[in-house]
N, C-alpha and C positions, 0 to 999 in steps of 0.2 A: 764485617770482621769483628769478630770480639778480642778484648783485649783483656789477655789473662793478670791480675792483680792480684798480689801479694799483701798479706796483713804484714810478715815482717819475713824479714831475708838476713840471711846468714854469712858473712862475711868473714869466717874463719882462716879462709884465703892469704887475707891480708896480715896473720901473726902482729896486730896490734896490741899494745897496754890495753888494761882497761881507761884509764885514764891517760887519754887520746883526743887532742884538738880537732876543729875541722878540715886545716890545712894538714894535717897528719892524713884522717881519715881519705880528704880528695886527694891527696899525692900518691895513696896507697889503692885507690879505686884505680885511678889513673895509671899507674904499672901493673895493674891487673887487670887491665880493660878486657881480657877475652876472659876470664874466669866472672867479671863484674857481669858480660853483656849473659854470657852464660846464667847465671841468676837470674837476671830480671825477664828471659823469656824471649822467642824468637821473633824478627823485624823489627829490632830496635839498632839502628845507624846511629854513629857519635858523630856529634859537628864539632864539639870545643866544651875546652873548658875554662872555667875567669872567663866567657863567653859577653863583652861589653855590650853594654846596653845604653844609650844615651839618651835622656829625657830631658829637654832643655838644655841645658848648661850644664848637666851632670852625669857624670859617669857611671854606672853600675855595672855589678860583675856577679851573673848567674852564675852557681859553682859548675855545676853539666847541663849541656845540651843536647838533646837526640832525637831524631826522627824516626818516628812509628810507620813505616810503610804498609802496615794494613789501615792502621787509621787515617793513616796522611795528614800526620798533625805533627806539631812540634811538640817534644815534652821536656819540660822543666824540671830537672834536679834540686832540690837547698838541702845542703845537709845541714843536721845540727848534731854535735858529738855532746847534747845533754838532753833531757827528758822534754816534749814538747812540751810548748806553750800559745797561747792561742795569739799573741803578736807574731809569730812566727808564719802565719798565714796572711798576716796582710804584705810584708815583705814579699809571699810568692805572687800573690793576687798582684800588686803592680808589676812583676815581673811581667807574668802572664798578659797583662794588658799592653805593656811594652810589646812584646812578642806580636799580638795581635794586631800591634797599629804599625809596625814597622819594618819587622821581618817575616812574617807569614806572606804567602804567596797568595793571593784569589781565588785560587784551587783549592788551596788547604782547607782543613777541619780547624777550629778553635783550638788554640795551645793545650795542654794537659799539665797538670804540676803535681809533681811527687814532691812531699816533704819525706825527708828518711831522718829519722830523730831515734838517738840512742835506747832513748824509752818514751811511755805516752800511756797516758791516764784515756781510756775506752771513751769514760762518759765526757772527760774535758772533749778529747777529740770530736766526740756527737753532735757538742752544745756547741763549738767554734765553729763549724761545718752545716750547722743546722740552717741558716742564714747565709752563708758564701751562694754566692752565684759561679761562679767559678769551678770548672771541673776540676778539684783538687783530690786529692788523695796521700791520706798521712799511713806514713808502713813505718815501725820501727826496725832497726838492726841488732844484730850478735852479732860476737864476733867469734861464738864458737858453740858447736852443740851442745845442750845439758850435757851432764857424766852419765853415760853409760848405765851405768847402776842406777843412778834416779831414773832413766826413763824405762829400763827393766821392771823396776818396784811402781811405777805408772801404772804400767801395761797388765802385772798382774794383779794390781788394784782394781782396775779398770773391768778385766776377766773377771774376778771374783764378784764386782757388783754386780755384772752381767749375769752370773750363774743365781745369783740372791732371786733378782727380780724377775726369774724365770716361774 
């Protein structure tokens, strides 16, 4: 089964500020759930969210939790409502390992972890990722299509180089 992956998704949906927390952003996934699963691609089942995770003595709270039924894995949600940064992946990394010593099944595939980060620097994201063991995958969000007009004047940018290098 392949799992189709997004570099970044479009959450227009949710009529957000641009300047918008993470509890904004999951309250707003969260009442959007069929328009959210819609996005991210088909066989993806919600289990929770604030999803608790217990390590020792301590609490933690994945923001989403979902299961991938072609993969048969668990996948791991963090939002972040600011531009990545590469501590941002260790936070999901222990998540992940959580996931894999505690609530995975024997059956299962190895956990999977989305970071979704309002924006993200290409090469930061290569060089944090270059080294992770961990199946991870950072996709950034919008929360609304470019204007019409820029991607018209794209498009016939785009055409016209294409007629150049003919």
């Amino acid at each position: 089964m392949k799992f189709r992956y997004k570099d970044s998704y479009v959450f227009d949906f949710l009529h957000l500020p641009e300047s918008h927390n993470e509890r904004n952003l999951q309250r707003g996934l969260i009442n959007q759930m069929k328009n959210f699963i819609l996005e991210l691609g088909k066989d993806f089942l919600f289990i929770g969210e604030e999803y608790k995770i217990q390590v020792g003595n301590s609490d933690f709270y994945l923001d989403l939790l979902f299961y991938h039924r072609g993969l048969q894995c668990l996948v791991a949600f963090e939002l972040k409502a600011d531009k990545f940064k590469p501590e941002h992946l260790e936070q999901l990394n222990f998540y992940l390992e959580a996931l894999d010593r505690d609530v995975k099944k024997t059956n299962e595939n190895p956990s999977i972890g989305i970071l979704l980060c309002k924006d993200k620097d290409s090469e930061v994201v290569e060089y944090a990722l270059s080294r992770n063991l961990s199946p991870t995958l950072v996709a950034e969000y919008k929360l609304q299509l470019p204007d019409k007009k820029l991607l018209q004047r794209k498009l016939h940018e785009l055409f016209e180089n294409s007629r150049i290098t003919e």
